[in-house]
Backbone bond lengths (Angstrom), bond angles and torsions (degrees), N, CA, C in turn:
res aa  C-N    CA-C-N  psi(-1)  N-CA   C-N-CA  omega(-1)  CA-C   N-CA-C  phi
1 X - - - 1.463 - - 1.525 109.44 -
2 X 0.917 118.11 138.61 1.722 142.30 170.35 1.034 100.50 -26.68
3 X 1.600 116.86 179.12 1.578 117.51 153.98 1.868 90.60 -94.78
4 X 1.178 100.51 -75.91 1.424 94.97 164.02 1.994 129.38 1.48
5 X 1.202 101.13 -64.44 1.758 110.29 177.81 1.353 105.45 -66.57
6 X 1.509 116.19 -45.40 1.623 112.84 -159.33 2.099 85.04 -76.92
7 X 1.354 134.50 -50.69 1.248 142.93 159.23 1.845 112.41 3.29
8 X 1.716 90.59 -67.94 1.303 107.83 -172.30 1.835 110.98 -88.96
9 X 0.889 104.31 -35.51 1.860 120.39 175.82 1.162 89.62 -46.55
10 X 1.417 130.15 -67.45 0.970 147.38 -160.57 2.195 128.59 -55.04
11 X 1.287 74.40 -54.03 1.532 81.22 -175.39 1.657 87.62 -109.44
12 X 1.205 125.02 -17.66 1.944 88.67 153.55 1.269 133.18 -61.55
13 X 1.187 108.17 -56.22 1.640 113.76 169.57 1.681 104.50 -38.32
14 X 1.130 121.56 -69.41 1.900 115.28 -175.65 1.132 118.34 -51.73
15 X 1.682 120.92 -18.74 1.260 123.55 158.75 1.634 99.59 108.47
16 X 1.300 126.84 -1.56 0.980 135.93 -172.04 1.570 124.87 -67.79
17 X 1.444 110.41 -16.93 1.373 110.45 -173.84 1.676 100.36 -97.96
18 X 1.463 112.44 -26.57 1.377 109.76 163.16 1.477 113.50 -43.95
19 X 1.480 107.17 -81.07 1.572 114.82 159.14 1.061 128.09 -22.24
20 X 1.469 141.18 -28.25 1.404 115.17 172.98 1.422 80.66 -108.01
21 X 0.843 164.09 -31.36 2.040 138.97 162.83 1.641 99.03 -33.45
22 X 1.220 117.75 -74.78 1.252 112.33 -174.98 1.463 126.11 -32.63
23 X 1.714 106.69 -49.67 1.460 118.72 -179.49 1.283 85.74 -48.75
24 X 1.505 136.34 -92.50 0.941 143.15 -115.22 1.616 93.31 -81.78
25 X 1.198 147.63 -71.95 1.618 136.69 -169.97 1.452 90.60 -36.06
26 X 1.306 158.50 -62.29 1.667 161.24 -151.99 1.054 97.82 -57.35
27 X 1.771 126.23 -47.33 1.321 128.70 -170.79 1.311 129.55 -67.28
28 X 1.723 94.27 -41.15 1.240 120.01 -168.26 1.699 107.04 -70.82
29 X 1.230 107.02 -37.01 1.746 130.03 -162.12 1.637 103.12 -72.16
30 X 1.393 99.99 -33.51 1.654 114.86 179.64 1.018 106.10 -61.72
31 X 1.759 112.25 -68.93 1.518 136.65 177.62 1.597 99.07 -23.34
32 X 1.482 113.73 -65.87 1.256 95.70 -157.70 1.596 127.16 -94.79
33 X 1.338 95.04 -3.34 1.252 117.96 -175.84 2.017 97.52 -72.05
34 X 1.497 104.20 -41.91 1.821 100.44 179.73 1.702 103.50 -71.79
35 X 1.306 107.20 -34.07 1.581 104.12 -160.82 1.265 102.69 -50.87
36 X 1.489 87.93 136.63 2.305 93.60 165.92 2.161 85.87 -165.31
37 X 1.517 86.33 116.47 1.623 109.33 174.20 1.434 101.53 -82.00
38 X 1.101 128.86 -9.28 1.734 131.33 170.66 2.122 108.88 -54.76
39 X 1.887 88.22 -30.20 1.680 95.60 -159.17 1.252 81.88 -99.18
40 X 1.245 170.34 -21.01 1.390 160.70 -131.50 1.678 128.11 90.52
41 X 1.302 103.55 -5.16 1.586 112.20 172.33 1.341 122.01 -26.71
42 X 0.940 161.01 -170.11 1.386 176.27 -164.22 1.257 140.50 166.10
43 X 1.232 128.16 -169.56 1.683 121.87 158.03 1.660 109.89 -67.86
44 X 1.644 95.95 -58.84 1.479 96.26 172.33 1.381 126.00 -58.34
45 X 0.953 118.01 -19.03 1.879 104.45 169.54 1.576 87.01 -93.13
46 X 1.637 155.39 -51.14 1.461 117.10 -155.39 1.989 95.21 -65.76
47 X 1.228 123.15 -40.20 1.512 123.62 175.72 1.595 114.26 -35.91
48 X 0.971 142.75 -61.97 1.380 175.41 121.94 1.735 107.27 10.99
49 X 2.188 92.72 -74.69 1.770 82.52 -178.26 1.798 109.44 -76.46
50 X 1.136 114.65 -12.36 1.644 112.20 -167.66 1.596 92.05 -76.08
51 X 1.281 117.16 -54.52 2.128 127.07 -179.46 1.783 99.17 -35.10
52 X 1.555 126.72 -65.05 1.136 143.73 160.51 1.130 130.10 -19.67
53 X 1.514 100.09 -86.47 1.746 110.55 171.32 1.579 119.37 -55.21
54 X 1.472 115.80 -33.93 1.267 102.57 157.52 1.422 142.35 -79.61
55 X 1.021 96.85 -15.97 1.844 111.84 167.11 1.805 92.35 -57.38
56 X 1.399 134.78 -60.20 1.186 154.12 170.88 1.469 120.39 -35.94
57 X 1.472 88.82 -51.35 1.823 80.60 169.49 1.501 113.30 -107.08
58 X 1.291 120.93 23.94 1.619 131.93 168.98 2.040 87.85 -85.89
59 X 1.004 96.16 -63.10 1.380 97.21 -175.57 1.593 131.94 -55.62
60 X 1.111 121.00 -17.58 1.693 151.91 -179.82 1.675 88.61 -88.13
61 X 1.281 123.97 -77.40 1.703 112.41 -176.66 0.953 123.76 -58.06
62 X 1.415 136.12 -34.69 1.573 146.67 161.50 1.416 125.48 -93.87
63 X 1.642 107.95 27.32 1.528 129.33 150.31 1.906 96.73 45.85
64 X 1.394 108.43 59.97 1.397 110.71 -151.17 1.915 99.76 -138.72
65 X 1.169 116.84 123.67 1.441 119.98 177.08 1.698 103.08 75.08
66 X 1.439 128.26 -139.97 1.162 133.74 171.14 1.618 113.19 -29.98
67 X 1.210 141.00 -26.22 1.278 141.34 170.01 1.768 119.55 -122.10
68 X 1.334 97.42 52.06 1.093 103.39 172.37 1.872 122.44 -98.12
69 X 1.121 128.28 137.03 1.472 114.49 -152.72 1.744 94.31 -82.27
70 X 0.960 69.72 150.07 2.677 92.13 -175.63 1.387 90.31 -64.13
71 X 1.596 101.24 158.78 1.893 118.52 -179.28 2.000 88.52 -71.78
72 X 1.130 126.76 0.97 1.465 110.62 179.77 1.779 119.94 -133.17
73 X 1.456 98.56 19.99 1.033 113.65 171.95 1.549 124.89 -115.46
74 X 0.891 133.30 149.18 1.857 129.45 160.05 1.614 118.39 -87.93
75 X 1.221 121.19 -8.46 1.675 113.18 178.97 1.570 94.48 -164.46
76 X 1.142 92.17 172.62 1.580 110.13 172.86 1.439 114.02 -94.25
77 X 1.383 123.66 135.93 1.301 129.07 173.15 1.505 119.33 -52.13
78 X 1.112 115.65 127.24 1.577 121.96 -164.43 1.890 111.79 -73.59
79 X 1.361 95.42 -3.89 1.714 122.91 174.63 1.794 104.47 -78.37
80 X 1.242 97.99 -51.46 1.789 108.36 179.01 1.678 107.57 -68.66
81 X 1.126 81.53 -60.90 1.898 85.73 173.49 1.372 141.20 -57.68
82 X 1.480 96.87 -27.25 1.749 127.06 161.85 1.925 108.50 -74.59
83 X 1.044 113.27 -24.63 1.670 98.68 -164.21 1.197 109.93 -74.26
84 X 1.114 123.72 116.34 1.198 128.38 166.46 1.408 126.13 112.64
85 X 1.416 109.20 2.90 1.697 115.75 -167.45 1.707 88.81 -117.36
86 X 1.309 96.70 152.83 1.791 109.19 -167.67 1.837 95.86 -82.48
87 X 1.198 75.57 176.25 1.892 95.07 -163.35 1.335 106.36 -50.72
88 X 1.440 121.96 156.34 1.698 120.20 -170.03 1.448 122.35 52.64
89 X 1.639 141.05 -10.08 1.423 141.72 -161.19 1.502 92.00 -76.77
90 X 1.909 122.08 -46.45 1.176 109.88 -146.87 1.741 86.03 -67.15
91 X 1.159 120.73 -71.57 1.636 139.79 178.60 1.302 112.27 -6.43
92 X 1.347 117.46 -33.53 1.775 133.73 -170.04 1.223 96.50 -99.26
93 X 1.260 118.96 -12.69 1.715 107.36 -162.90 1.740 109.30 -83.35
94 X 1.512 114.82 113.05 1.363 125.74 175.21 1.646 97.70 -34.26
95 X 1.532 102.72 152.28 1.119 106.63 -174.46 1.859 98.63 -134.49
96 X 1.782 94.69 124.12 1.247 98.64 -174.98 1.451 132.69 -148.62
97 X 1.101 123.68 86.30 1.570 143.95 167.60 1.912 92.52 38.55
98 X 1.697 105.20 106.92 1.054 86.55 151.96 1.689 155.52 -88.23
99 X 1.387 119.48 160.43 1.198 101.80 -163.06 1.715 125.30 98.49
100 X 1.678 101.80 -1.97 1.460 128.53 167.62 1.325 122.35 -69.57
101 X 1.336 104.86 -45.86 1.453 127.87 168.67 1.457 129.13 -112.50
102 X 1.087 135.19 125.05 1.397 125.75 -170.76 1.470 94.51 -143.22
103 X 1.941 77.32 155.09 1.861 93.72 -174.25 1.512 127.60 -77.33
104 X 1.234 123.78 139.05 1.612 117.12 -157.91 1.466 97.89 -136.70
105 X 0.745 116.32 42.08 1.722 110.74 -171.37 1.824 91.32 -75.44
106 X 1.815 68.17 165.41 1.836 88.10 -166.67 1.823 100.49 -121.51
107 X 0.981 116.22 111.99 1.606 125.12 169.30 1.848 86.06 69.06
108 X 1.107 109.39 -141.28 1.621 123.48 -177.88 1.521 103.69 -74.96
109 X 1.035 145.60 21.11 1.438 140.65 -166.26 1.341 115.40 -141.11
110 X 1.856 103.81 95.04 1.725 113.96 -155.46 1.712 94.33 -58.75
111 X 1.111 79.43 161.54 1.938 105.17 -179.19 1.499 117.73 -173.90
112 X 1.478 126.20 136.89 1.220 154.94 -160.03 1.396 107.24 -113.39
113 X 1.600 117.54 157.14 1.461 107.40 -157.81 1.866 90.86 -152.91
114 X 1.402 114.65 120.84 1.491 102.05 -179.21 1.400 84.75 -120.16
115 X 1.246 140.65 142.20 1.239 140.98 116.25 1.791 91.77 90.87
116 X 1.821 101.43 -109.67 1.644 93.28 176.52 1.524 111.53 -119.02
117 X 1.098 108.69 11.78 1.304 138.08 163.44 1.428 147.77 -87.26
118 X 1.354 104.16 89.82 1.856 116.73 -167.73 1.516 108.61 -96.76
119 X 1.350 103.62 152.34 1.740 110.77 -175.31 1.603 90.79 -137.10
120 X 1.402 123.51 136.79 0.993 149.87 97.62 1.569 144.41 -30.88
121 X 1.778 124.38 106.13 1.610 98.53 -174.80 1.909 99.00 -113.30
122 X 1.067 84.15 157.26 1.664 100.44 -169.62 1.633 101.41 -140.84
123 X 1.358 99.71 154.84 1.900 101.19 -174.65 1.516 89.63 -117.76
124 X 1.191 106.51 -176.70 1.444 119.66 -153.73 1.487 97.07 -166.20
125 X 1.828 148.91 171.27 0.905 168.26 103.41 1.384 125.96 -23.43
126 X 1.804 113.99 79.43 1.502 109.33 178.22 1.030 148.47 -24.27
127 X 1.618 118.15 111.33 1.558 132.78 -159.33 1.891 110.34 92.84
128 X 1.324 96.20 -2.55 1.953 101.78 -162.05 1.885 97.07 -106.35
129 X 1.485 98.96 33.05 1.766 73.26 172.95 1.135 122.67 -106.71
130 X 1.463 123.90 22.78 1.678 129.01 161.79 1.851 101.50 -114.88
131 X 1.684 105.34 28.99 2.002 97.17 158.06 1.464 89.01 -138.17
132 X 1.790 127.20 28.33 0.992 114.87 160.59 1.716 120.63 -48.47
133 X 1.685 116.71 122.66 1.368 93.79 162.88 2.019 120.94 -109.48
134 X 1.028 103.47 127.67 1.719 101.16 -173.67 1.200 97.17 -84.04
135 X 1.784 153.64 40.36 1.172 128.70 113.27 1.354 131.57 -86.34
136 X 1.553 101.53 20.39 1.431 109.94 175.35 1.724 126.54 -94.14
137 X 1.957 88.74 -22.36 1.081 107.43 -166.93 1.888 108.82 -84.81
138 X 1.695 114.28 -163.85 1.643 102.85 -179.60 1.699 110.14 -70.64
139 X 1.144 128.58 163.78 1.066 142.84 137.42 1.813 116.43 1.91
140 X 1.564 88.74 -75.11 1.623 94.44 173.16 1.684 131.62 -59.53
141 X 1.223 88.85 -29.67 1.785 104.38 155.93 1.477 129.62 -80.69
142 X 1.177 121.97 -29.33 1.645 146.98 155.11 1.985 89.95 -44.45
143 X 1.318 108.93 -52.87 1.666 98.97 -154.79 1.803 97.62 -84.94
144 X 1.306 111.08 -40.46 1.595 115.32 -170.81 1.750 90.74 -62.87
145 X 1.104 137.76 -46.92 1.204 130.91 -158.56 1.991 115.05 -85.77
146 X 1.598 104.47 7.07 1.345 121.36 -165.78 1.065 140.58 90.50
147 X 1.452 103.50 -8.52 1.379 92.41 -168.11 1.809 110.44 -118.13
148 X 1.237 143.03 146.22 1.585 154.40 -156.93 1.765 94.44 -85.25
149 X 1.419 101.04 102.34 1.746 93.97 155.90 1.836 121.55 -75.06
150 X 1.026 96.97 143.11 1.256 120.82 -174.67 1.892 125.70 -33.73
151 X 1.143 135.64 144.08 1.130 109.41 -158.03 1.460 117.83 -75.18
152 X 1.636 119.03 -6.87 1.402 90.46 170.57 1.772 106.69 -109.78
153 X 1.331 105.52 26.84 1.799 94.52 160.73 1.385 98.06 -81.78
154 X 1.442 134.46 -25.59 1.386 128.75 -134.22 1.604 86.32 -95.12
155 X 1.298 108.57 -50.71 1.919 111.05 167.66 1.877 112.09 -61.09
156 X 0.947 111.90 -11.02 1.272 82.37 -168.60 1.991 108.10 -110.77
157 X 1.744 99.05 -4.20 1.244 109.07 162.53 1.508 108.82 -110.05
158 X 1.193 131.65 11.12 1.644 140.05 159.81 1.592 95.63 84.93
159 X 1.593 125.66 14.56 1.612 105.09 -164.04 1.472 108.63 -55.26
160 X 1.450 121.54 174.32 1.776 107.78 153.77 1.769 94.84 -132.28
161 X 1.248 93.33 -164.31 1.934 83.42 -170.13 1.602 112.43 -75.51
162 X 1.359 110.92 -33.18 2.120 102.58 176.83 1.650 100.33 -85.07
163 X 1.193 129.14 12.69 1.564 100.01 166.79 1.597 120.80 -63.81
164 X 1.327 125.51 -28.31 1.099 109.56 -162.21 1.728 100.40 -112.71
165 X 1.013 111.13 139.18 1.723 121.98 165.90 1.441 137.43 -62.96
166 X 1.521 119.61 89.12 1.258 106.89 -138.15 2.250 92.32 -85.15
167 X 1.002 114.07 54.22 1.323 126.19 178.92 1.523 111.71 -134.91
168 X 1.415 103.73 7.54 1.760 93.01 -163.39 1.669 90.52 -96.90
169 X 1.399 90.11 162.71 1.842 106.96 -172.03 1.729 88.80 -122.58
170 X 1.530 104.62 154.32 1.501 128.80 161.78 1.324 116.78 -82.14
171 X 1.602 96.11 147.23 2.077 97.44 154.24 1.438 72.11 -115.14
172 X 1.486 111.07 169.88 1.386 143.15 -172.20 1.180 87.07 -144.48
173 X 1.833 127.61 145.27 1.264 120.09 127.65 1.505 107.55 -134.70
174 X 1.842 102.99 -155.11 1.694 96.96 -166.91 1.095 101.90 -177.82
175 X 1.561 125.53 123.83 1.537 121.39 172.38 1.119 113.24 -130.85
176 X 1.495 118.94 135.21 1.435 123.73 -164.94 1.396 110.30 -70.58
177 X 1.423 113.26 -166.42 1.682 119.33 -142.12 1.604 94.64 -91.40
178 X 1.343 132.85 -25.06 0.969 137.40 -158.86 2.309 109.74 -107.63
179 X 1.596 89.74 -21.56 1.852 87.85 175.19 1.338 93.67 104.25
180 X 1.404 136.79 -12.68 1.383 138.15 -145.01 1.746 91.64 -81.17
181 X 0.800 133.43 -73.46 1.675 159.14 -118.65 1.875 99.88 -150.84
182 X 1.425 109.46 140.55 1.115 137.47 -167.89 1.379 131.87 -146.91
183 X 1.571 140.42 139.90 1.048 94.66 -162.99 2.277 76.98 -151.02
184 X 1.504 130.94 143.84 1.196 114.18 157.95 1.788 114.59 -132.82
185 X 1.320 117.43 166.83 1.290 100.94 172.13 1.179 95.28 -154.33
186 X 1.513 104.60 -176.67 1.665 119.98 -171.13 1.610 91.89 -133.45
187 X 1.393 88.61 164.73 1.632 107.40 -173.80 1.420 122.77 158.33
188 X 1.517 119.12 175.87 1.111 135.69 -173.31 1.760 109.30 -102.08
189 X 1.224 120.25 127.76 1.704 109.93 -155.61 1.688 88.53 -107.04
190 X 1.079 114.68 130.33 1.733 127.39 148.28 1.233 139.88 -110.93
191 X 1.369 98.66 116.68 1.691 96.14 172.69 1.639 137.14 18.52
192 X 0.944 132.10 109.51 1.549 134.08 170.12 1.524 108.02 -106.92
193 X 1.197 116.96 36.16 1.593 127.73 -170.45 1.663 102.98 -107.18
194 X 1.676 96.93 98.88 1.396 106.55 -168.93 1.640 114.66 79.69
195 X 1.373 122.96 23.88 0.845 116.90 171.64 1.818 137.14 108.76
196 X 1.022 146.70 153.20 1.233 141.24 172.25 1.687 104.01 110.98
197 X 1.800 103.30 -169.44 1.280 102.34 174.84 1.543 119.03 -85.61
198 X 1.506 104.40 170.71 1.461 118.64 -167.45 1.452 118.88 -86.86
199 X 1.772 105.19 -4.09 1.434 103.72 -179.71 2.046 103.40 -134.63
200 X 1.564 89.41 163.54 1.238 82.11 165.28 1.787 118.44 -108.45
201 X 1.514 98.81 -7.40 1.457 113.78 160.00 1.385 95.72 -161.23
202 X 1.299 96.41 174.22 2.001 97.48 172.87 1.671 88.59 -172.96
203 X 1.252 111.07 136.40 1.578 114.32 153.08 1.446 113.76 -125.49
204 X 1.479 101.96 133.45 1.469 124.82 166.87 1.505 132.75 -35.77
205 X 1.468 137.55 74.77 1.738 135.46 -162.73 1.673 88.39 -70.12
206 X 1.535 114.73 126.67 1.188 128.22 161.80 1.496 118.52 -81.60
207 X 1.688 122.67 120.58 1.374 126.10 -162.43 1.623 106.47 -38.94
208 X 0.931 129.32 148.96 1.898 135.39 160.09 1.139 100.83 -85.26
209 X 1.761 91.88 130.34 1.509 109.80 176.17 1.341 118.77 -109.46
210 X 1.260 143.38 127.37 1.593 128.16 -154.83 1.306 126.82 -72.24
211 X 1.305 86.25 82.93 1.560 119.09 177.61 1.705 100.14 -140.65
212 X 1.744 122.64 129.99 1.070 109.69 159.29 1.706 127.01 -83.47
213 X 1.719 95.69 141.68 1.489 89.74 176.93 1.260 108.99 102.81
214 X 1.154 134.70 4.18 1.610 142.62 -145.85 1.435 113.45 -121.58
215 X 1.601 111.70 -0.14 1.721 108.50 -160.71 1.531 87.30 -89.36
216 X 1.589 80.68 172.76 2.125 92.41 177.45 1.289 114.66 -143.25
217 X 1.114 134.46 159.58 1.240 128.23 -174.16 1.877 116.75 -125.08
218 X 1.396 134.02 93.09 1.697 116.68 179.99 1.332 116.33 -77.41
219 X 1.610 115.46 142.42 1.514 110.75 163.72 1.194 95.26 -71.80
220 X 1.485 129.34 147.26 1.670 145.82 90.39 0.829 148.62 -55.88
221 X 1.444 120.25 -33.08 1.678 113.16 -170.38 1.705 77.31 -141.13
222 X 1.412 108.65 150.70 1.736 128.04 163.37 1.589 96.45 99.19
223 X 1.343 101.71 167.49 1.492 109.32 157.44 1.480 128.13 -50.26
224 X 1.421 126.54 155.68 0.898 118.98 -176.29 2.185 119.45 -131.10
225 X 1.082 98.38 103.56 1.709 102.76 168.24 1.096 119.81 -159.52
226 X 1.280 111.31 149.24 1.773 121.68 -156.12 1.485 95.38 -66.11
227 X 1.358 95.22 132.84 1.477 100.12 -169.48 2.348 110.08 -81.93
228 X 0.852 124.76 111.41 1.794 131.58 -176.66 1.141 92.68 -36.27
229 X 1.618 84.33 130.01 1.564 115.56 161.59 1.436 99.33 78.61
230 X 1.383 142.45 61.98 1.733 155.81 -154.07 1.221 95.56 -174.46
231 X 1.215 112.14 94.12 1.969 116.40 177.13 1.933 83.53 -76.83
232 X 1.372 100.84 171.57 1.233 113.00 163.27 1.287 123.83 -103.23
233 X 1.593 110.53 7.83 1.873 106.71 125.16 1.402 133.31 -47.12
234 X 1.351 90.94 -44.46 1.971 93.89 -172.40 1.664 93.96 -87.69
235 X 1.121 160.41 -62.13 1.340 162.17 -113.03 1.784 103.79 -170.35
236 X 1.218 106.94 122.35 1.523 110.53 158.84 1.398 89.40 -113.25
237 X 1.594 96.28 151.67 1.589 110.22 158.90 1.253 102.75 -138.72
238 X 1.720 119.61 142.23 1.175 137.97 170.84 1.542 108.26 -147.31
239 X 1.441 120.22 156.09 1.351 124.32 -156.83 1.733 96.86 -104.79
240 X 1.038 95.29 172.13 1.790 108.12 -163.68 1.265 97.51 -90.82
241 X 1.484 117.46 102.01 1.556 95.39 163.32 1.576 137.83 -29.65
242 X 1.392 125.13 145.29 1.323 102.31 172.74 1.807 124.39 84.72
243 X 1.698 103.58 -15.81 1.475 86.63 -172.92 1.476 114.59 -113.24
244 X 1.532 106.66 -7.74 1.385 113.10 -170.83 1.312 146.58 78.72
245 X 1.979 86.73 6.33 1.535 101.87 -167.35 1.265 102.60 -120.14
């Protein structure tokens, strides 16, 4: 099996790839629901509140940071978990054992941790996530994606050589200039050092629509077969028209 299959095998079954679909349509729905370019909005503020709010609702599904359950409790109050998400989000929201997922971020750059499996999320330029370049990005993303930042990024963000996990995978997402359209994915990040693509696989999380159970996932980049033991409750896969992959 792939790294890729065992990837997705993996965090479908825990329910986790639902969960960050979910995060991310909640985020996205917010995003555009506040945006108004009448007040001064921009790219950089929809970039900004979508980066945010999903850090926010990563943390709300994986009962993680601000909604993490007390040493004398068993769950989080559905009052805490409800504030602030628009009508129907809490109701849709996958529901998943807390303490399944925990937060692993690396230096300033949130990150989630299932099992042996860490994610990183990073934004990107809508429609632009195969000219992602990761020597643009921090240091800590420079190392997850392969490649050694330079010696005085490495002093001037304190890295040393085991800080970073050279196993961790990305979510990416991206919302266009207008709030209209959205887009996130998961994957394995490679090198853009001297050139080439930005992944060594990546599949596409299709937004959640409020319906539970309903998210989807496309390959793009890597081989492609349903990874064992992935009902197509937990994971659909279908191929991208058009790409050959």
């Amino acid at each position: 099996m792939s790294e890729q299959d065992a990837a997705l095998a993996a965090l479908g079954r825990a329910g986790v790839v639902e969960a960050i679909g979910w995060a991310w349509s909640a985020a996205a729905r917010r995003t555009a629901l506040d945006y108004d370019p009448t007040t001064g909005h921009d790219q950089v503020w929809l970039g900004l509140t979508a980066h945010k709010l999903f850090c926010n609702r990563l943390d709300r599904v994986f009962h993680c940071g601000d909604f993490s359950v007390a040493p004398d409790e068993e769950r989080v109050g559905r009052d805490v978990l409800g504030a602030g998400l628009l009508s129907g989000e809490l109701d849709t929201m996958p529901s998943l054992r807390p303490g399944l997922v925990e937060r692993a971020d690396d230096h300033s750059s949130p990150g989630w941790r299932f099992d042996r499996w860490s994610w990183l999320i990073t934004s990107f330029p809508f429609e632009g996530v195969d000219r992602i370049s990761w020597q643009s990005k921090t240091p800590t993303k420079q190392r997850a994606a392969g490649r050694r930042p330079s010696a005085d990024q490495i002093s001037l963000f304190s890295l040393t050589e085991d800080d970073i996990d050279d196993s961790v995978l990305f979510v990416a997402h991206a919302i266009n200039s207008d709030a209209t359209s959205s887009e996130v994915h998961l994957g394995r990040p490679h090198t853009t050092e001297g050139g080439g693509r930005p992944w060594t696989w990546r599949v596409r999380l299709e937004p959640a629509p409020l319906e539970p159970g309903s998210g989807m996932v496309r390959p793009v980049v890597g081989t492609r077969a349903v990874p064992q033991g992935v009902s197509d409750a937990e994971v659909q896969l279908k191929r991208v028209a058009g790409t050959g992959e």
